[in-house]
VOVEX-578562 format. One line per 2 residues: number of its first residue (from 1); their letters; for each residue x, y, z of N, C-alpha, C. Coordinates in steps of 0.2 Angstrom, whole numbers. Each point is the difference from the previous one (the first is absolute). Last residue first. Layout:
NUM) a) X:Y:Z:X:Y:Z:X:Y:Z; ... .
//
This chain:
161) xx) 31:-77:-99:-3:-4:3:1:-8:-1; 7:28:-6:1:-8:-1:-3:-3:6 .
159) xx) -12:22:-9:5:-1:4:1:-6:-2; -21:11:-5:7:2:-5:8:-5:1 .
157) xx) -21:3:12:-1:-7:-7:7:3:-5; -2:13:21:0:-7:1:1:-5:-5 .
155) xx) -4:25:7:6:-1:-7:-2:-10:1; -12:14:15:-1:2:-5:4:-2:-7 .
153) xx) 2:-8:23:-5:-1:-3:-1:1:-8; 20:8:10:-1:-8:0:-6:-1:-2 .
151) xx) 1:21:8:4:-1:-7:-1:-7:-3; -9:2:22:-4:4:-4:3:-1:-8 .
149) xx) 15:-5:18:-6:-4:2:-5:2:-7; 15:17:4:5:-7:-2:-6:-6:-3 .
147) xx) -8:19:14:2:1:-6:4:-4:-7; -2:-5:24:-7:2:-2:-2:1:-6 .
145) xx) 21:0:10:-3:-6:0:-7:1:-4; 11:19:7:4:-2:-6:-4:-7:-2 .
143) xx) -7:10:19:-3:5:-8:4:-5:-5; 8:-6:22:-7:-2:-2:-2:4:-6 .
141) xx) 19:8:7:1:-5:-3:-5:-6:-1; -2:22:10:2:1:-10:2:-5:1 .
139) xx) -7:-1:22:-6:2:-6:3:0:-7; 16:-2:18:-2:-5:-3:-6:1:-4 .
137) xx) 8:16:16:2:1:-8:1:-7:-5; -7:3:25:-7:2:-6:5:0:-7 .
135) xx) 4:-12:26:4:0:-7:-5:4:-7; -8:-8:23:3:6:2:3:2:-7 .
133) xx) -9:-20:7:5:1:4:2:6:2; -17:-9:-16:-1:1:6:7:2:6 .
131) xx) 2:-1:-23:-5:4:1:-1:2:9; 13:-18:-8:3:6:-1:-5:5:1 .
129) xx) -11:-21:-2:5:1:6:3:5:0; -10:-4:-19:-4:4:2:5:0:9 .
127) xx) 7:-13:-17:3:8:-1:-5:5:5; 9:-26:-2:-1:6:7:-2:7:-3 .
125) xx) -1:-21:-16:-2:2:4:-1:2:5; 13:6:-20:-8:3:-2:-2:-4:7 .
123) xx) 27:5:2:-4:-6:-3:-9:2:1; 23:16:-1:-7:0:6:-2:-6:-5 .
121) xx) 23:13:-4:0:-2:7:-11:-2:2; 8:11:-19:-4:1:3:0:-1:7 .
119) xx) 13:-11:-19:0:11:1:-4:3:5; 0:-26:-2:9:2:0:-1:9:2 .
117) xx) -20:-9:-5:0:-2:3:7:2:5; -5:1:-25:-3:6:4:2:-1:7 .
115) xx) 12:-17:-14:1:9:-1:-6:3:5; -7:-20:1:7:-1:1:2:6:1 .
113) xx) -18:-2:-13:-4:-2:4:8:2:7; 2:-4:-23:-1:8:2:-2:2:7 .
111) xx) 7:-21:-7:6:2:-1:-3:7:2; -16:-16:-1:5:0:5:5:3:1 .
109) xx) -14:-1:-20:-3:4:4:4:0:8; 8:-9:-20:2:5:0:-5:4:5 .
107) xx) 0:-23:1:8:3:1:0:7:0; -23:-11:-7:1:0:8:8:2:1 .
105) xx) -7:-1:-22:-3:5:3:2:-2:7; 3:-15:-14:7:3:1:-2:7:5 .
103) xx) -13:-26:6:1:5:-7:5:5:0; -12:-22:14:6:6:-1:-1:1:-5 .
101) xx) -23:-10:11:6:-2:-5:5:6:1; -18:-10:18:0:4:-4:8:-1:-3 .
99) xx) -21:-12:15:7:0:-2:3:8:-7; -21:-1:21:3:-3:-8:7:2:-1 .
97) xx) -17:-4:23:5:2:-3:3:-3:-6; -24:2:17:3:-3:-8:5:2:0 .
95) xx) -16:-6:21:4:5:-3:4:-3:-7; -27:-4:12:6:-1:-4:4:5:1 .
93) xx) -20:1:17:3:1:-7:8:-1:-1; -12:5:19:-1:-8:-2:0:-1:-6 .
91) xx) 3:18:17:-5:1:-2:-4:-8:-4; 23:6:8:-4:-2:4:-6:2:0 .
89) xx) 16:-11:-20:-1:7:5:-4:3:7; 14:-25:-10:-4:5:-1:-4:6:4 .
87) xx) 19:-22:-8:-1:7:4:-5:3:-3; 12:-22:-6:-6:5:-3:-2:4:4 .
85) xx) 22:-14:3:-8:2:4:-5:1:-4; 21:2:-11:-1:-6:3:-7:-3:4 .
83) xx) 4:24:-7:-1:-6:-7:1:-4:3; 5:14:17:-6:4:-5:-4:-8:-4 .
81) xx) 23:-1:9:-6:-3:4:-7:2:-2; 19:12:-12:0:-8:-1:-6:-4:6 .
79) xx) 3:23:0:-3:-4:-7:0:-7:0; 11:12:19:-7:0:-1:-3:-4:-5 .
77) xx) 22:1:1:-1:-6:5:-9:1:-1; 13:17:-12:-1:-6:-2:-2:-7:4 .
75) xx) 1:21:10:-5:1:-5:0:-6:-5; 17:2:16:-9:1:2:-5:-1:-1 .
73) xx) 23:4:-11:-2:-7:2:-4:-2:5; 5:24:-9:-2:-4:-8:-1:-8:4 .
71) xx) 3:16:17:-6:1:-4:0:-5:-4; 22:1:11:-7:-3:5:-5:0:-4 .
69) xx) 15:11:-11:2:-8:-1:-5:0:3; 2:21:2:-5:-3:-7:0:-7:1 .
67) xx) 12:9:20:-9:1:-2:-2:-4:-6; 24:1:1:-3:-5:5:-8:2:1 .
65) xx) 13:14:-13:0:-7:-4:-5:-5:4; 5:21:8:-6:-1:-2:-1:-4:-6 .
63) xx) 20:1:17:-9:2:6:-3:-2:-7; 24:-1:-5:-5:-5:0:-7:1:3 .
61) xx) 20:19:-11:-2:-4:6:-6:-6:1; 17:12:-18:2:3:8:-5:-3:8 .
59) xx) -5:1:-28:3:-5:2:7:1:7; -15:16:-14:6:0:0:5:-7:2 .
57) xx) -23:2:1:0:1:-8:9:1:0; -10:-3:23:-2:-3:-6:4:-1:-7 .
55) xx) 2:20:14:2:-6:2:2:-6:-5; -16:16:-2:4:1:-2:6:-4:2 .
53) xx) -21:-3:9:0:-1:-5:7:1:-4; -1:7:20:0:-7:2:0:-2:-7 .
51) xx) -3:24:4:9:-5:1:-2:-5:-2; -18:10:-1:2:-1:-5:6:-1:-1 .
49) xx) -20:-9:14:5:5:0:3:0:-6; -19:-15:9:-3:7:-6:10:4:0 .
47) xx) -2:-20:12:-2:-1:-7:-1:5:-2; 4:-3:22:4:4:-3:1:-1:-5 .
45) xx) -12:-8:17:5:-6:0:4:3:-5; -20:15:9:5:-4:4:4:-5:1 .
43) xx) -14:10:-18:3:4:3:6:-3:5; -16:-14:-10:4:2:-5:7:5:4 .
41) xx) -19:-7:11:5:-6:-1:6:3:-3; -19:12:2:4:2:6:5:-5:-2 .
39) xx) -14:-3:-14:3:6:-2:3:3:6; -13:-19:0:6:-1:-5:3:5:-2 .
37) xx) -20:3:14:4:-3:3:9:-2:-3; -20:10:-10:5:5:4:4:-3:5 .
35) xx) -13:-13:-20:5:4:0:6:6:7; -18:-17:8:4:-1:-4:6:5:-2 .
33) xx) -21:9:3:2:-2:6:8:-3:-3; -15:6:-17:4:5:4:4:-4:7 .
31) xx) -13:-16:-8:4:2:-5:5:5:1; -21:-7:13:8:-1:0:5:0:-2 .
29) xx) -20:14:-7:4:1:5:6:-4:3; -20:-5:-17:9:2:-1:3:1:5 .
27) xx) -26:-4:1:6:-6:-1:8:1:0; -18:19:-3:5:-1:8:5:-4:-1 .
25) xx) -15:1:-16:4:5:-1:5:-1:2; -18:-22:-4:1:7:3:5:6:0 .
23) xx) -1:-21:-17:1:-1:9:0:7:1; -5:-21:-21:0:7:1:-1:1:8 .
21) xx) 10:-22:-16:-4:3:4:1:7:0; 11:-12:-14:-8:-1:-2:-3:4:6 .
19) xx) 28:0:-4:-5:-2:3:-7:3:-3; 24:-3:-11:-2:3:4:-8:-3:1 .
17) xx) 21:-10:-11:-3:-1:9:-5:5:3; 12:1:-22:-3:-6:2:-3:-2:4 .
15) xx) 9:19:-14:0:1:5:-6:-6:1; 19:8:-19:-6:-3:1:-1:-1:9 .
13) xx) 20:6:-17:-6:6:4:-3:-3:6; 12:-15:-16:4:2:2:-3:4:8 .
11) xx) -11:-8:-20:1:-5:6:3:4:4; -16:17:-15:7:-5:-1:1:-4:5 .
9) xx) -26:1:-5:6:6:2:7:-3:-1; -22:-10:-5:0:6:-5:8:4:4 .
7) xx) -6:-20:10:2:-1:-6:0:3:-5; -11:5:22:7:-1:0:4:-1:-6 .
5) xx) -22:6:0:3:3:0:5:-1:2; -14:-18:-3:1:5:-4:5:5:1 .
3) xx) -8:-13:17:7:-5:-4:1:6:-8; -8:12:25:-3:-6:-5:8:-3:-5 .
1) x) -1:13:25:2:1:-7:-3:-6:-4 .
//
């Protein structure tokens, strides 16, 4: 992405990292691979359940405070070595992570984000896991996202930010 079109976009959106290089179709495959790999994961540590979630949310049990925690200081241990190193892609390209400002739009969007998740028993990660497992009446709550997703585009410059 050139320097132009980044500074025509909002900071926030902006997709910094994305790569100059062009790679075959196939290329992706590992990708797929991957995903199905994290989505047996999903299944089999019982992150798609909706006990487990609801649990959760009832504060009855530690299993998915103890996932999220793992993830949020994984991910922070990553970042942080990311920037310390200048880690770079294995392609040999810079990774940029930009710092990004709070605004009030992010409480009300976690608040909804919160609600759906709470009613839904289903965080937008595993949803396709649910699929896979056998769970179809997760489709009307991929529709919902989908659509949610799309309103949000549509209403955005209207929204607190």
């Amino acid at each position: 992405m050139n320097n132009e079109k980044v500074q025509n976009i909002d900071s926030n959106t902006a997709c910094v990292n994305a790569s100059e290089q062009q790679h075959p179709g196939w290329y992706n495959l590992k990708y797929t691979i991957v995903g199905l790999i994290f989505g047996i994961v999903f299944v089999k540590a019982e992150i798609i359940s909706w006990f487990r979630i609801q649990e959760m949310f009832r504060l009855q049990s530690f299993h998915m405070y103890g996932v999220i925690g793992t993830a949020v200081v994984v991910g922070a241990i990553s970042v942080f070595l990311i920037k310390k190193f200048n880690v770079k892609t294995i392609h040999g390209e810079k990774i940029v992570i930009a710092d990004k400002e709070f605004n009030k739009g992010q409480v009300y969007g976690g608040l909804l984000f919160g609600l759906g998740w709470a009613l839904t028993g289903a965080c937008p990660g595993p949803l396709f896991a649910h699929i896979g497992a056998g769970f179809y009446a997760i489709l009307v709550v991929i529709a919902s996202a989908v659509a949610g997703t799309w309103t949000y585009g549509y209403f955005r410059d209207k929204l607190p930010h």
